[in-house]
C-alpha positions, 0 to 999 in steps of 0.5 A: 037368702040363697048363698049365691046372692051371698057371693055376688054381693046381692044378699044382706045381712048375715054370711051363710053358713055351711060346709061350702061356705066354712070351706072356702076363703073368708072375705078378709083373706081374699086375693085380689089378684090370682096366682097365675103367673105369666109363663104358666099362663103362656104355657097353658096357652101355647099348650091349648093350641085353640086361640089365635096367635095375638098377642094384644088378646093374649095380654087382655086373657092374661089380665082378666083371669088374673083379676079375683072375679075370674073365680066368681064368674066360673069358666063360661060366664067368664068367657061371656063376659070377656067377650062382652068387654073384648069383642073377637070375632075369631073366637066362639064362646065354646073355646074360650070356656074351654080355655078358662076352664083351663086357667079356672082349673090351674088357679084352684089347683095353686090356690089349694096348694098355697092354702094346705102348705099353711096347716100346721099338721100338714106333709104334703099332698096325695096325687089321684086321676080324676079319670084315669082312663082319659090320663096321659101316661105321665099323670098315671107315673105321677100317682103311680110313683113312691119318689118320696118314700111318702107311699105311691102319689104322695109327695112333700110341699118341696116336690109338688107335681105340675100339671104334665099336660099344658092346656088342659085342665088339670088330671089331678084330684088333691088330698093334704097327708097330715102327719097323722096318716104316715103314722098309720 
């Protein structure tokens, strides 16, 4: 059985196993709403800049990236499918999954987070640029800074950075420091 029939619900029989499936969220602890809320999504979409001032769309966007299948889908297939359910003439597939990918990105981000928060051993996270030629300088200050006196790019759950561009994905690749490794 292909793990994909797994997630969407197609496949019978046993789960899968694996590392990507062990790593992910097991069915009993699923969300079934995402943690976006409101005035970071406004933020992101005032940030993004790409879509039209509508606030009927803007409500429909809000609601449909906050429902659990906005994760299952992935940006583009999310962005096909709120076009099939909400027609919009004024906006092309390519914004719209730029957009999602947006939200796609934020919502991974805090769910991950939320989860490292709950290891026991865990102190915090270590911030690192994806790309770090394409970073704002504010994300390279955040990678670049010792404000905790956890190392440069660490900081403890209290002070976990935003992401400091609005409307764009997030710059950020996320570790857990567990205890372990300030004993080094």
């Amino acid at each position: 059985m292909a793990i994909w029939d797994w997630f969407t619900g197609k496949g019978q029989g046993s789960e899968p196993r694996g590392a990507v499936v062990d790593a992910g969220v097991p069915p009993q602890a699923r969300v079934d709403e995402l943690p976006l809320p409101e005035p970071l999504f406004y933020l992101h979409l005032q940030g993004f800049g790409r879509l039209p001032d509508d606030p009927a769309l803007h409500q429909a966007l809000l609601q449909f990236a906050t429902q659990a299948e906005f994760l299952r889908l992935l940006p583009r297939q999310s962005a096909r499918s709120f076009l099939a359910e909400h027609p919009q003439p004024q906006i092309d597939e390519n914004t719209l999954t730029a957009f999602f990918q947006v939200l796609f990105s934020e919502i991974t981000r805090r769910m991950y987070v939320d989860a490292a928060r709950q290891r026991p051993e865990a102190v915090g996270l270590r911030f690192t640029l994806a790309k770090a030629e394409n970073a704002s300088p504010v994300a390279q200050t955040i990678v670049s800074t010792d404000a905790h006196g956890l190392g440069a790019g660490v900081y403890p759950f209290t002070h976990v950075p935003e992401n400091p561009d609005l409307g764009t994905e997030n710059p950020f690749v996320i570790r857990i420091l567990y205890r372990k490794d300030l004993e080094k």
